[in-house]
N, C-alpha and C positions, 0 to 999 in steps of 0.2 A: 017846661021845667028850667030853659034854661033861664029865661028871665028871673024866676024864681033867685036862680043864685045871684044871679046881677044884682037885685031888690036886698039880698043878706052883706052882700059886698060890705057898705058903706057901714051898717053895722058891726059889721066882725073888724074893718079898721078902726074903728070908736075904739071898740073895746081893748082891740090891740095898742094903740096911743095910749091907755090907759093902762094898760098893762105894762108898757114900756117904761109911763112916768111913775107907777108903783116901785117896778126894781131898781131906777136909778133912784127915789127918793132910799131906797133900801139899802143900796150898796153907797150913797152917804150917809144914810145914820149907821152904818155898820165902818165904814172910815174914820167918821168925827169918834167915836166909840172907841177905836183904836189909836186913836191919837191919843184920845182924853187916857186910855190905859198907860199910854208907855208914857205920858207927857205929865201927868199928873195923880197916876195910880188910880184914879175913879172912872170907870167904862158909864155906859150909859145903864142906867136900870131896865134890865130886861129887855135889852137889845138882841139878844139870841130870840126870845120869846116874838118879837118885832117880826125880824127877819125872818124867820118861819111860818109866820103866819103872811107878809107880805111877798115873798118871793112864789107861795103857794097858790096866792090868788093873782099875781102876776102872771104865774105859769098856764091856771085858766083861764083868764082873758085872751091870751096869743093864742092858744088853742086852735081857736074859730077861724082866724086868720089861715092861721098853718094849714088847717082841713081844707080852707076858700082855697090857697093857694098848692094843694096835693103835693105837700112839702113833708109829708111822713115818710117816713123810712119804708125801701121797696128793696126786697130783696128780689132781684129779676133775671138773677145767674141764671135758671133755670124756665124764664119765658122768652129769651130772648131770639128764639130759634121759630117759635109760637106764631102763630096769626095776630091782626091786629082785632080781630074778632075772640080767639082768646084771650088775648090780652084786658080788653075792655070786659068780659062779662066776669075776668077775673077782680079787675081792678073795681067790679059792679058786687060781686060778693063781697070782698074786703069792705066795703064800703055799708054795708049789710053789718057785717058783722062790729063797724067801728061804731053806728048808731046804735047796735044794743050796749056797748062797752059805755059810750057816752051821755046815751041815759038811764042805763041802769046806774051808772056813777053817780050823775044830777041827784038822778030818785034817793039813794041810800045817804048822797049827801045833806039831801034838806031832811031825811029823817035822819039821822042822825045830830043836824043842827036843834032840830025842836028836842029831841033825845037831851041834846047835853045842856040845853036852856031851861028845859025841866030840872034836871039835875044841879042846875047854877055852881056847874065847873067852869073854874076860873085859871089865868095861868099864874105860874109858883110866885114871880115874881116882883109884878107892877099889875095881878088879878085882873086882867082882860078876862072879858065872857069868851070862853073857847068856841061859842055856839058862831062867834062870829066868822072864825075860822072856817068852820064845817058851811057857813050859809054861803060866804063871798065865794065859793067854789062849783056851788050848783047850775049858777047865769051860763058862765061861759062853756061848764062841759055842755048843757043844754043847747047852746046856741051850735056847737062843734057837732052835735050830734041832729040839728036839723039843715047845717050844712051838707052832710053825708047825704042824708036822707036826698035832697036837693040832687047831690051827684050820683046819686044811687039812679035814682030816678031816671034823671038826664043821660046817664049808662046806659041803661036800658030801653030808652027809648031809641038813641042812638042806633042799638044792635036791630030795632024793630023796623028801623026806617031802611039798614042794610041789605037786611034777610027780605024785605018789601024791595026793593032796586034789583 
């Protein structure tokens, strides 16, 4: 298994470089924007609407990264006294429960993208398809959720090869 995560590596940085160049194209057209307001009273059209949707899919891109690299928030006040064998079959559940979170997220996001493409909701104002918003979100929680799956795994085997020793 753990190869497995090795083989997701290279993928989850893609996405994360790509997620990176997303919120810095984001947070300059959200500058130029703010320039254009105080410098000339015209913002960009529908630059809120921009920024909302790219900081979103930015946010799920780095996702994959962050699961690869078990950079989530651990509150462990309360394992720290623990075994390293608690610890692990604990950090094997959480990781359990982050792959239902992050594909039950994927799943309701791509339906909810064909949901709002049928419906041909658009935003208020420069009418972007919304469905794009709901689709560019589904890759990376998917990807963040067969990373888990990967350390879930890899957990567990871990524990298997211990209790075997």
């Amino acid at each position: 298994m753990f190869l497995s995560t090795l083989m997701l590596a290279p993928v989850c940085r893609l996405f994360a470089v790509i997620g990176a160049a997303v919120a810095l194209i984001t947070g300059l057209l959200t500058t130029l924007s703010v320039i254009m307001r105080a410098g000339w009273s015209q913002p960009i059209p529908g630059d809120v609407e921009m920024t909302q949707m790219g900081i979103a899919f930015a946010i799920s891109l780095c996702l994959p990264f962050c699961q690869l690299q078990r950079a989530n928030i651990i509150v462990d006040f309360f394992t720290q006294s623990t075994s390293n064998k608690t610890r692990q079959s604990l950090d094997a559940m959480g990781n359990l429960l982050l792959i239902v979170l992050y594909w039950l997220l994927a799943w309701r996001t791509s339906v909810g993208a064909l949901s709002v493409r049928e419906a041909g909701e658009t935003t208020m104002i420069i009418s972007l398809p919304m469905w794009w918003a709901y689709a560019c979100l589904a890759p990376g929680l998917a990807l963040a959720g067969w990373v888990a799956l990967m350390q879930a795994l890899s957990g567990w085997t871990s524990l298997e090869h211990e209790a075997q020793a």
